[in-house]
MDAnalysis code that builds the backbone (N, CA, C; Angstrom):
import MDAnalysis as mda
import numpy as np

u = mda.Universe.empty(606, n_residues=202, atom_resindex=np.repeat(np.arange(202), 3), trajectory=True)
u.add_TopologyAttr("name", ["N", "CA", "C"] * 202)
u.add_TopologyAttr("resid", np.arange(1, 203))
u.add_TopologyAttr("resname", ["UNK", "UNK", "UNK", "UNK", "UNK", "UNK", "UNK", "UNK", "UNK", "UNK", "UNK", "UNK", "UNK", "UNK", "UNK", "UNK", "UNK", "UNK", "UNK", "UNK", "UNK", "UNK", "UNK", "UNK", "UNK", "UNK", "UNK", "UNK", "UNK", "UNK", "UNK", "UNK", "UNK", "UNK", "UNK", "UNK", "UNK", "UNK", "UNK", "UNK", "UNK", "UNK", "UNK", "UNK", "UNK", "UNK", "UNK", "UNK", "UNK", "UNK", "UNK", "UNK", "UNK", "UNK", "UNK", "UNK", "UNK", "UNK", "UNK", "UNK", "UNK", "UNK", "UNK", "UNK", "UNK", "UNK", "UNK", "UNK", "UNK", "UNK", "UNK", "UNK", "UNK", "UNK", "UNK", "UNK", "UNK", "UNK", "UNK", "UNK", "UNK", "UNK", "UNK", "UNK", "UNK", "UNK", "UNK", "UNK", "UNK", "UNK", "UNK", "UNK", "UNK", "UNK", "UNK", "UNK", "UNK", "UNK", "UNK", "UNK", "UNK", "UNK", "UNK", "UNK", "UNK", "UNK", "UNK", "UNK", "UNK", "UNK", "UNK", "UNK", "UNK", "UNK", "UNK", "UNK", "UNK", "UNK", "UNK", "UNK", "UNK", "UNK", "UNK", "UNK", "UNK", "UNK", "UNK", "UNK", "UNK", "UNK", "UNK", "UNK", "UNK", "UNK", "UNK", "UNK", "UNK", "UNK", "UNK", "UNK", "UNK", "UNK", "UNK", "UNK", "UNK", "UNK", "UNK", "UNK", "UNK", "UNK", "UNK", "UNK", "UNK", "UNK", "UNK", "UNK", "UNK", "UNK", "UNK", "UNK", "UNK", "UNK", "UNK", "UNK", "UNK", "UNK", "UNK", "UNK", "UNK", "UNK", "UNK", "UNK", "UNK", "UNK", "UNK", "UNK", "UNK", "UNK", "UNK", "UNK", "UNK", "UNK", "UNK", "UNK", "UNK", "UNK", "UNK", "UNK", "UNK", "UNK", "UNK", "UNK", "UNK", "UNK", "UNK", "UNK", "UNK", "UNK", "UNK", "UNK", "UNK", "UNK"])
u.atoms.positions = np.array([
    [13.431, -72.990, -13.061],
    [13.179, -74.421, -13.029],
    [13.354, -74.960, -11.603],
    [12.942, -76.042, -11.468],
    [12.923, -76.155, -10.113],
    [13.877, -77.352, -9.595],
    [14.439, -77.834, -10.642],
    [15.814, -78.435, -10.263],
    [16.977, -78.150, -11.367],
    [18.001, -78.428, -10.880],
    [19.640, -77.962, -11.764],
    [20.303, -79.036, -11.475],
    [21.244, -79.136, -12.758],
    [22.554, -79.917, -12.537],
    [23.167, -79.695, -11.744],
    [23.536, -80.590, -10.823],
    [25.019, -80.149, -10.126],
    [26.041, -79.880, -10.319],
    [26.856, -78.806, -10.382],
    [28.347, -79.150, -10.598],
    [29.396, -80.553, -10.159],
    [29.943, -80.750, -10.944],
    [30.980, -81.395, -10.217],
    [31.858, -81.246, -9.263],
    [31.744, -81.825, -8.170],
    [32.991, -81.185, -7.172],
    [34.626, -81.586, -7.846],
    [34.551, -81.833, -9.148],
    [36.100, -82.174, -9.877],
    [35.982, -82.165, -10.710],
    [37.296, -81.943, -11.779],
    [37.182, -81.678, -12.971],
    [37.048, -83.234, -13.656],
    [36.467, -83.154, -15.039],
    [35.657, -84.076, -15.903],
    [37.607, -85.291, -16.136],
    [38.116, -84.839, -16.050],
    [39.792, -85.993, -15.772],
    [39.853, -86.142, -14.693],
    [39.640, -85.768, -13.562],
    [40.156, -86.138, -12.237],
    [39.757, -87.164, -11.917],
    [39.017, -87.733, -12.350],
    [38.902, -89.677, -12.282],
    [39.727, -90.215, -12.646],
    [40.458, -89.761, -13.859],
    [41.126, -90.830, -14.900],
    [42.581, -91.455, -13.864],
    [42.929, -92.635, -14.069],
    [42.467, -93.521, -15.637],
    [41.584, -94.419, -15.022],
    [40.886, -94.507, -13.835],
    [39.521, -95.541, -13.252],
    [38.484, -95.150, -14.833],
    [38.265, -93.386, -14.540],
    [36.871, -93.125, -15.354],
    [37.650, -92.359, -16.209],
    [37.274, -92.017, -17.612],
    [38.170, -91.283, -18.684],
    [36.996, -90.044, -18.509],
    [37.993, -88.818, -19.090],
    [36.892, -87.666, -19.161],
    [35.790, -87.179, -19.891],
    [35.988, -88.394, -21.413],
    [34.633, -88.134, -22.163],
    [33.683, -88.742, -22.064],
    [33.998, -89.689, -20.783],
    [32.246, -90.440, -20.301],
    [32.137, -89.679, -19.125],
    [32.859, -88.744, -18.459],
    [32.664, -88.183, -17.179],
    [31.704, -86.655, -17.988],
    [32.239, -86.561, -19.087],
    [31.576, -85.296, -19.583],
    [29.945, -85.844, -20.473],
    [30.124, -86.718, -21.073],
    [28.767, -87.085, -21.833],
    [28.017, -87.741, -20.301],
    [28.337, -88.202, -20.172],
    [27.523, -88.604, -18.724],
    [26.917, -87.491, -17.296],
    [27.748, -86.652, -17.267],
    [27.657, -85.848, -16.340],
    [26.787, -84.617, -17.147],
    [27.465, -84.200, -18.255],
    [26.664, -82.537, -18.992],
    [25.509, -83.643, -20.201],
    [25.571, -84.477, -20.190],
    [24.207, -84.825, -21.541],
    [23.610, -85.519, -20.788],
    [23.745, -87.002, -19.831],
    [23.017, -87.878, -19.432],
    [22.042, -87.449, -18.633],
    [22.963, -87.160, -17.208],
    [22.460, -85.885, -16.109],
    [21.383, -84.762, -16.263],
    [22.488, -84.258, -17.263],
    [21.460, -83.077, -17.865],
    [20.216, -83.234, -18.432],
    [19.643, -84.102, -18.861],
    [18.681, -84.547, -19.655],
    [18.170, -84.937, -18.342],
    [18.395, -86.007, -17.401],
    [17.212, -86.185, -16.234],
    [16.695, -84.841, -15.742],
    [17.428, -84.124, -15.248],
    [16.957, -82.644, -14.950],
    [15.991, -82.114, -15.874],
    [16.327, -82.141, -16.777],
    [15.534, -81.232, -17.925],
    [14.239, -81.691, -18.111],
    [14.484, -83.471, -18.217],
    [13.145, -83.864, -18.219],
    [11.785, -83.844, -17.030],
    [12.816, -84.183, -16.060],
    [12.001, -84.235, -14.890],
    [11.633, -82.484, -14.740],
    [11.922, -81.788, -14.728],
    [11.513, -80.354, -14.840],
    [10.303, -79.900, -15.801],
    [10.070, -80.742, -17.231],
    [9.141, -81.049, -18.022],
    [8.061, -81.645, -17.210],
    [8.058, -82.570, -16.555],
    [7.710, -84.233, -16.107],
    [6.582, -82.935, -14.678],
    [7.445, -82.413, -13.810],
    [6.500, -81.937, -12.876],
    [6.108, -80.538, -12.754],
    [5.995, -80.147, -13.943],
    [5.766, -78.408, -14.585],
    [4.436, -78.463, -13.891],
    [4.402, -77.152, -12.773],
    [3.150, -76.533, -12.660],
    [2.359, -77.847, -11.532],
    [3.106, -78.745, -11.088],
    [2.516, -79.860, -9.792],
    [3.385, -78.979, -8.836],
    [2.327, -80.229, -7.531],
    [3.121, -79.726, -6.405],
    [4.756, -80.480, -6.040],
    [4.776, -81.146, -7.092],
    [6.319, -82.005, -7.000],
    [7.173, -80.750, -7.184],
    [7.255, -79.511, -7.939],
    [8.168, -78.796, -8.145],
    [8.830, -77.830, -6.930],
    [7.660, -78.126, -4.983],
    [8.216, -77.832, -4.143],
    [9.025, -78.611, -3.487],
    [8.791, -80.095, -3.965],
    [9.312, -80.989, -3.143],
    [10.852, -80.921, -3.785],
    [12.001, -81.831, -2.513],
    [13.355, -82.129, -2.707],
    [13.267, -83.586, -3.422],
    [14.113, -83.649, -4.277],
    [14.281, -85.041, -4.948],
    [13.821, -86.338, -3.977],
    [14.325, -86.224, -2.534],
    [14.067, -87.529, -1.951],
    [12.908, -87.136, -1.380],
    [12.158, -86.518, -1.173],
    [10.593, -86.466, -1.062],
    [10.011, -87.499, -2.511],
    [9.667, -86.982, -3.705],
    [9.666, -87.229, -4.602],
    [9.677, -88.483, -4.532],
    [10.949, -88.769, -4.740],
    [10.934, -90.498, -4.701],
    [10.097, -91.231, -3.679],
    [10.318, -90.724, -2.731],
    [9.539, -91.316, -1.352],
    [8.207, -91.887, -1.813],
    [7.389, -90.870, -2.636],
    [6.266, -90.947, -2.478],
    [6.089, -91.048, -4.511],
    [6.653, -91.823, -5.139],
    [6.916, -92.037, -6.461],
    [6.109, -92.780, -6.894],
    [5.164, -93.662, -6.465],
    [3.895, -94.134, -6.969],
    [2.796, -93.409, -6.969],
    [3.146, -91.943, -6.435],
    [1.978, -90.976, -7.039],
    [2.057, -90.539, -8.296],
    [3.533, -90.696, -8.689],
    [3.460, -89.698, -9.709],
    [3.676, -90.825, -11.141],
    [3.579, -90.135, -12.305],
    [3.936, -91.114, -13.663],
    [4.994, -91.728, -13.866],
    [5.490, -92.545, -14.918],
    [6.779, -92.899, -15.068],
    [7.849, -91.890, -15.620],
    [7.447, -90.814, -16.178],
    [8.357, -89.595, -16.444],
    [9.049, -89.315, -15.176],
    [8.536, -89.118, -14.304],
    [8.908, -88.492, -12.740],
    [9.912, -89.905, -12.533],
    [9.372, -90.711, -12.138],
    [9.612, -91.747, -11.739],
    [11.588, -92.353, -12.423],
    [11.449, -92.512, -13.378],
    [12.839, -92.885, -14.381],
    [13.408, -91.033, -14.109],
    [12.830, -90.039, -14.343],
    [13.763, -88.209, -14.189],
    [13.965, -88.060, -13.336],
    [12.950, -88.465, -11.848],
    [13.573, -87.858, -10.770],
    [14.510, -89.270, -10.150],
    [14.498, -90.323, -10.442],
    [15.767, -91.086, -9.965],
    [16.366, -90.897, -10.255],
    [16.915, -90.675, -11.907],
    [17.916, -90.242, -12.226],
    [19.179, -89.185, -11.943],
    [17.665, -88.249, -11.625],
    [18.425, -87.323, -11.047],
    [19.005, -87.336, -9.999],
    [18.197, -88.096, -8.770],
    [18.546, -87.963, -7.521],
    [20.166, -89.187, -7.574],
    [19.842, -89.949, -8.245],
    [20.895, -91.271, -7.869],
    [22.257, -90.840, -8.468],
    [22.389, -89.760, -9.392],
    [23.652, -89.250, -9.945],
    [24.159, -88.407, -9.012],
    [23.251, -87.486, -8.620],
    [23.963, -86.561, -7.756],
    [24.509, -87.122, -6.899],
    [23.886, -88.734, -6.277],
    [24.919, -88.728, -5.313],
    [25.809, -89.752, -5.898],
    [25.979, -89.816, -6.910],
    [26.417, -90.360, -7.166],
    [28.364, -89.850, -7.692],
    [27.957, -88.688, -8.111],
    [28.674, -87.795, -7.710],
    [29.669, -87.678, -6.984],
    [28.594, -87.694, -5.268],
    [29.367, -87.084, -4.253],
    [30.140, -88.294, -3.478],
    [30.158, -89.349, -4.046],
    [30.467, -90.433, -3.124],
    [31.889, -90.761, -3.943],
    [32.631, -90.789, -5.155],
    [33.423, -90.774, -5.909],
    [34.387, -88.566, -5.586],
    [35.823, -89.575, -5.306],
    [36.349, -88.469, -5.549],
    [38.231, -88.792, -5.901],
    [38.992, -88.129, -6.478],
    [39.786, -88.217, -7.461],
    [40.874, -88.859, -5.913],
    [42.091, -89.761, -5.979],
    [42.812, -89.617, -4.569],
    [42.303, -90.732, -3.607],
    [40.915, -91.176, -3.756],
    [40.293, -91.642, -2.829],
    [40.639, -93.313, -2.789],
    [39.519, -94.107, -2.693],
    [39.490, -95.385, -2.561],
    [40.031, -96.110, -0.907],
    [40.764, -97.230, -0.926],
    [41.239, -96.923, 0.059],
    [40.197, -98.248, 1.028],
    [40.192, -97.766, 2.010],
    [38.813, -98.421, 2.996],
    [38.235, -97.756, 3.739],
    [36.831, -97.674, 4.625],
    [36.478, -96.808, 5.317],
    [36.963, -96.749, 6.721],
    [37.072, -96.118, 7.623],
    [37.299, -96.278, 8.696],
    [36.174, -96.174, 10.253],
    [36.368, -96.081, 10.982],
    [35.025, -95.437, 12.530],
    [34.103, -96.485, 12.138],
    [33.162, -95.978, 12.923],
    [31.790, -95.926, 12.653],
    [30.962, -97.072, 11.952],
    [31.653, -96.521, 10.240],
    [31.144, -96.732, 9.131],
    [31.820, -98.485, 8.885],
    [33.398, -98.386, 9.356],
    [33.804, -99.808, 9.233],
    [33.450, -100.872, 10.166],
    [33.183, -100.471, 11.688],
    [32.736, -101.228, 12.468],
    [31.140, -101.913, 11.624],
    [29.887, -100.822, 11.116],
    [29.087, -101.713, 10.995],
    [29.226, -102.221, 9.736],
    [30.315, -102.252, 8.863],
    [30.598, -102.823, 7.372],
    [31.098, -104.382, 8.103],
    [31.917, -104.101, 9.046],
    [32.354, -105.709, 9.459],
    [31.516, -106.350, 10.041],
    [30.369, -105.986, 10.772],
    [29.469, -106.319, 11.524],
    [28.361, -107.463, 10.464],
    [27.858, -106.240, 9.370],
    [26.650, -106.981, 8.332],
    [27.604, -108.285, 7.109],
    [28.647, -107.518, 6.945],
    [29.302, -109.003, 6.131],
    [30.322, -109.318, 6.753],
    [31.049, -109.363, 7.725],
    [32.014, -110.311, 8.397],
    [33.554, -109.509, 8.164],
    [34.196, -108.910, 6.809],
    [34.903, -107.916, 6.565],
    [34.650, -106.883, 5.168],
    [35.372, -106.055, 5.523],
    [35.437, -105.040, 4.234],
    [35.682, -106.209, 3.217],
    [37.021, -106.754, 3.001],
    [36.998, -107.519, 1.769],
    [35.673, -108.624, 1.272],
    [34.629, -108.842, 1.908],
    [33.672, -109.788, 1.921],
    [32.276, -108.629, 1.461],
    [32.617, -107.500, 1.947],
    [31.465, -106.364, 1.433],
    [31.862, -105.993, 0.280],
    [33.051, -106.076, -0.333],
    [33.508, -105.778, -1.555],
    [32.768, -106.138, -2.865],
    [33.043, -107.829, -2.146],
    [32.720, -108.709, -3.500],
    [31.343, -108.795, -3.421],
    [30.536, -109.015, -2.209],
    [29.265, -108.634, -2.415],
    [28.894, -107.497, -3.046],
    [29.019, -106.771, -2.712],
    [28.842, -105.226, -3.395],
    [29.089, -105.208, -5.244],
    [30.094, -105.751, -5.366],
    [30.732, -105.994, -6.855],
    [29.722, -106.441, -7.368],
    [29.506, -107.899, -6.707],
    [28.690, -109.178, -7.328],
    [27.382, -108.272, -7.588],
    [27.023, -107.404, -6.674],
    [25.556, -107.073, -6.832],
    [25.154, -105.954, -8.255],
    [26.260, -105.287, -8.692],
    [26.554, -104.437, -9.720],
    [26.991, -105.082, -10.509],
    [27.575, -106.355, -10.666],
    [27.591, -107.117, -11.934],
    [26.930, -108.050, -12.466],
    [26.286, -108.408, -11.209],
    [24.817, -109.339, -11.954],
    [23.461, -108.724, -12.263],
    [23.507, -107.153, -11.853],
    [22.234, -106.585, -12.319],
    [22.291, -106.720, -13.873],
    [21.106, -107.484, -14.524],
    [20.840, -107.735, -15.400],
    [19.986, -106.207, -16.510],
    [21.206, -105.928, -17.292],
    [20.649, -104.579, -18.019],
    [20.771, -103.196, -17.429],
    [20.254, -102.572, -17.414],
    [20.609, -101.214, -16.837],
    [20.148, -100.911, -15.705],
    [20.915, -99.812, -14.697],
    [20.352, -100.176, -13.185],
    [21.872, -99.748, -12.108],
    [21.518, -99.828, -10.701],
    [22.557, -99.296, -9.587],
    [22.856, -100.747, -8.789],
    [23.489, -100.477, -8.030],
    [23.947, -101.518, -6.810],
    [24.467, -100.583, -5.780],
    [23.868, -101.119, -4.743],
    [23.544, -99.874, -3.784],
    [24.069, -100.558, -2.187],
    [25.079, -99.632, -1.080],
    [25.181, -99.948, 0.239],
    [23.411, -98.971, 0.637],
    [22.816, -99.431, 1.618],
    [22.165, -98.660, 2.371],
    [22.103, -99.569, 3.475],
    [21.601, -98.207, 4.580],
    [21.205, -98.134, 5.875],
    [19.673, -98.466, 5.934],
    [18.902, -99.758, 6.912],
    [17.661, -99.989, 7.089],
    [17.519, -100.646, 8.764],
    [17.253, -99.573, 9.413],
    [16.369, -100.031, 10.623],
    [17.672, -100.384, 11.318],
    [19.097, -99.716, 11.277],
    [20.405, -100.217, 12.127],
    [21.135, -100.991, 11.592],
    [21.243, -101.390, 10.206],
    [21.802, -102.161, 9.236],
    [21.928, -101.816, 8.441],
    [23.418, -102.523, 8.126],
    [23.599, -102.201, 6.356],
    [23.203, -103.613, 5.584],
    [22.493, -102.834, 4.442],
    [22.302, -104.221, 3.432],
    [22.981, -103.593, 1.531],
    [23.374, -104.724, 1.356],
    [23.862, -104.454, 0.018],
    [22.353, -104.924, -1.386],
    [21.974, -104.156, -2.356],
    [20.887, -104.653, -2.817],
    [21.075, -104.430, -4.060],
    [20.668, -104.446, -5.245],
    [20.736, -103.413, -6.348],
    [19.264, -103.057, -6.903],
    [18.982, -102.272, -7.634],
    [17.447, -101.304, -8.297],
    [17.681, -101.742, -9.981],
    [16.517, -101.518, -10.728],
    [16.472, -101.771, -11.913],
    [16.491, -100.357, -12.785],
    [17.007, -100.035, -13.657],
    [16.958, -98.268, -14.026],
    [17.437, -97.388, -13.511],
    [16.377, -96.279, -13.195],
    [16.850, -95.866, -12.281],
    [16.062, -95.287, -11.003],
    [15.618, -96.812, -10.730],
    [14.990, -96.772, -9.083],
    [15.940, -96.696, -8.604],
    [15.562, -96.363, -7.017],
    [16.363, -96.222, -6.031],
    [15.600, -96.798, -4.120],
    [16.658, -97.105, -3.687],
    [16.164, -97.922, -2.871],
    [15.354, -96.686, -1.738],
    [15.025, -95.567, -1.913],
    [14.483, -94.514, -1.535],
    [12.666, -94.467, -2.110],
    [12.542, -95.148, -3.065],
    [11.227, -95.245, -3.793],
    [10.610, -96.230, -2.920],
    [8.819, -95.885, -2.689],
    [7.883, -96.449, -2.298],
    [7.703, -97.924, -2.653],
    [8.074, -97.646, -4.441],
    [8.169, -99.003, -5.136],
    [8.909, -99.940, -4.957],
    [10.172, -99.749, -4.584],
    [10.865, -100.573, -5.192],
    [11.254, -101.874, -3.910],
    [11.550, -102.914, -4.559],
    [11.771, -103.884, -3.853],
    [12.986, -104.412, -2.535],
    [13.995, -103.195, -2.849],
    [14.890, -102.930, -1.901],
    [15.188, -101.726, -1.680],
    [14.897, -101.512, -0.160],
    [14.441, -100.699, 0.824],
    [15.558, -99.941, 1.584],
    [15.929, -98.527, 1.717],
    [16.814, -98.223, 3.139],
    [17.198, -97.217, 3.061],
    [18.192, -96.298, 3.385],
    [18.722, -94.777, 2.867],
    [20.099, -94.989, 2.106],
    [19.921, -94.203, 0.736],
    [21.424, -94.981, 0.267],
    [22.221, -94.128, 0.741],
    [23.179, -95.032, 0.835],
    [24.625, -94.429, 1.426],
    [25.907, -94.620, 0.554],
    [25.768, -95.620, -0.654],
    [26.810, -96.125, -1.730],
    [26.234, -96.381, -2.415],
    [26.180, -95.885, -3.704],
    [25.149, -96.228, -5.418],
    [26.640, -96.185, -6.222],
    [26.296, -97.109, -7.165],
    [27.182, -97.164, -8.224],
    [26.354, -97.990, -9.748],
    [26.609, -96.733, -10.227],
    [26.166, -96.872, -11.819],
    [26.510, -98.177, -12.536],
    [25.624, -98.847, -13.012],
    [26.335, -99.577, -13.704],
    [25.391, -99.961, -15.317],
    [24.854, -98.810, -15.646],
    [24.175, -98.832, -16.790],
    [25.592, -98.301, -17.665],
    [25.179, -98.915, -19.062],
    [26.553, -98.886, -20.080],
    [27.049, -97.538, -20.219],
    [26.134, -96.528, -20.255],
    [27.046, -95.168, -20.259],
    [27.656, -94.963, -19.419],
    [27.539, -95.707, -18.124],
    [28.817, -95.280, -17.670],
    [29.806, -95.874, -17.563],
    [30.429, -96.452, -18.428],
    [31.525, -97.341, -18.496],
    [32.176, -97.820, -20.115],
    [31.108, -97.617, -21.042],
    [31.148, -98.003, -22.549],
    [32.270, -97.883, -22.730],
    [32.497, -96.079, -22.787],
    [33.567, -95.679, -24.191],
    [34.879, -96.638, -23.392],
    [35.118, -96.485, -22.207],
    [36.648, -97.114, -22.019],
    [36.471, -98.479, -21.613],
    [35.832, -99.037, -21.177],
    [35.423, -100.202, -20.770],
    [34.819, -101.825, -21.863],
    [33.804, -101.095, -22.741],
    [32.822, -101.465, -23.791],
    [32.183, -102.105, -22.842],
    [32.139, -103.784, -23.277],
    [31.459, -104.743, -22.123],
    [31.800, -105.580, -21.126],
    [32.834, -104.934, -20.438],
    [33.404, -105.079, -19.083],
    [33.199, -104.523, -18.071],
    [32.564, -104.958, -17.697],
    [31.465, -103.938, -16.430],
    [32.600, -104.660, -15.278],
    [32.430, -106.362, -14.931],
    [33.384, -106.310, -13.903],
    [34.800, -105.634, -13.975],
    [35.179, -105.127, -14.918],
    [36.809, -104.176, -14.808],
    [36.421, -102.728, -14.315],
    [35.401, -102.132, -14.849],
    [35.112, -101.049, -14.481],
    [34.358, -101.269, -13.098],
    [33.841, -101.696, -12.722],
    [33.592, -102.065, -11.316],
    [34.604, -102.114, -10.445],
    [35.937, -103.017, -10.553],
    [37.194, -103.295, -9.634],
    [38.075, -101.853, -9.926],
    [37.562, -101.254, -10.841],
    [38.401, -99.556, -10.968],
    [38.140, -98.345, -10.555],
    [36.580, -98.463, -10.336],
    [35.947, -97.802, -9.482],
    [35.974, -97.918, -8.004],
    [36.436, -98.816, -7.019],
    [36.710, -99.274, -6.057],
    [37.816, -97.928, -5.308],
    [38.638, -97.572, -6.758],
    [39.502, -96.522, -6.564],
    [39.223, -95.033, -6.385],
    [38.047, -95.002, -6.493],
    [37.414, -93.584, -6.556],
    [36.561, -93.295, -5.112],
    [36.216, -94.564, -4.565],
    [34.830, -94.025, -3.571],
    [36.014, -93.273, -2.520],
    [35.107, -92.174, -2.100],
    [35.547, -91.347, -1.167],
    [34.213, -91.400, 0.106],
    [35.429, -92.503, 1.011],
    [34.474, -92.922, 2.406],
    [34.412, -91.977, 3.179],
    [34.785, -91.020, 3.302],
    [34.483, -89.770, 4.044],
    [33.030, -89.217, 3.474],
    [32.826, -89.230, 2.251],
    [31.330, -88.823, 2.159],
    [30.298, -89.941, 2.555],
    [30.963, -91.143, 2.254],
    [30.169, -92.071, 2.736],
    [29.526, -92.624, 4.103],
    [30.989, -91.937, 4.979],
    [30.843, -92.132, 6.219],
    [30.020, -90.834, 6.668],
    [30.035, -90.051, 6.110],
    [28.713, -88.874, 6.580],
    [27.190, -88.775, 6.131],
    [27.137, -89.633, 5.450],
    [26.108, -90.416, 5.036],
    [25.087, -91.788, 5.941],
    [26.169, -92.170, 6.351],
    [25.975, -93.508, 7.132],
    [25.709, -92.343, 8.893],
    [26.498, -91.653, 8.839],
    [26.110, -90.560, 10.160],
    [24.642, -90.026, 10.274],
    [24.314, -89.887, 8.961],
    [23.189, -88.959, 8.980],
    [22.331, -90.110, 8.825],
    [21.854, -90.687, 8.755],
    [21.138, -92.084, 8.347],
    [20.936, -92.586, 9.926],
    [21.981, -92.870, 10.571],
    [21.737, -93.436, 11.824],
    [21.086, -92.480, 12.898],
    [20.603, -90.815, 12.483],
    [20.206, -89.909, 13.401],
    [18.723, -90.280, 13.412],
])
């Protein structure tokens, strides 16, 4: 097949108690798993099955809405993934904090923007930091676009995605997205983020 789940770089508890382990496991081995699987269905036997996920997206108004909803999915978990890690939270530092204070004035002011933007997405969908043209902008996607798609209405390289469709938050949360939002705050690991924001500015 021409794409796979990722492993987790942590075990399905090492979130807890921000994320509990049976939405880290139905989310990560069924949700996940199913974008893969489908999108592997979705570009059987095209030339999408040479391309890398962010090719793909790039150029996502070529392809159907199967591709389109499988390969975001896919792509926006994985990093979604890698930007959350057990220990973490915290604030960023270098680099990455100079231009966080720069586009909103401080970290605590990128916060609540950032929050606000993952709690007013209406229905299912991300809220996203990215990098565009020497800037950071905070935006959010509907589903699971990504601000990497041709389509979509906000534009840049992501560098911070955060889920905020109900599976990921239901079983411990139900319909408190802003709690699970201010608990997740505890998980981002700015070291991936800040190598993100590195590679973006090359």
């Amino acid at each position: 097949m021409a794409f796979q789940l990722p492993s987790l770089p942590y075990a399905f508890n090492a979130l807890e108690p921000h994320v509990d382990a049976r939405t880290m496991e139905i989310h990560h081995g069924k949700h996940h798993q199913a974008y893969v699987t489908n999108l592997n269905n979705a570009i059987a036997g095209t030339d999408a099955e040479k391309l890398s996920p962010e090719e793909i997206c790039k150029n996502i108004s070529k392809y159907p809405a199967a591709v389109r909803n499988n390969g975001g999915g896919h792509y926006n978990h994985s990093l979604f993934w890698s930007i959350m890690a057990p220990g973490k939270g915290g604030a960023p530092s270098g680099a990455l904090a100079e231009a966080i204070n720069a586009a909103f004035g401080s970290f605590d002011n990128f916060k609540t923007q950032f929050s606000n933007a993952g709690a007013t997405r209406f229905g299912s969908g991300w809220a996203w930091l990215v990098s565009a043209e020497g800037k950071l902008h905070i935006g959010s996607t509907p589903n699971q676009d990504n601000p990497l798609m041709d389509v979509s209405d906000f534009k840049g390289s992501p560098l911070l995605g955060l889920d905020v469709w109900e599976h990921a938050y239901y079983l411990h949360y139900q319909n408190r997205r802003p709690d699970y939002i201010a608990a997740w705050w505890n998980l981002v690991n700015w070291d991936a983020v800040a190598e993100r924001y590195s590679e973006a500015a090359k």
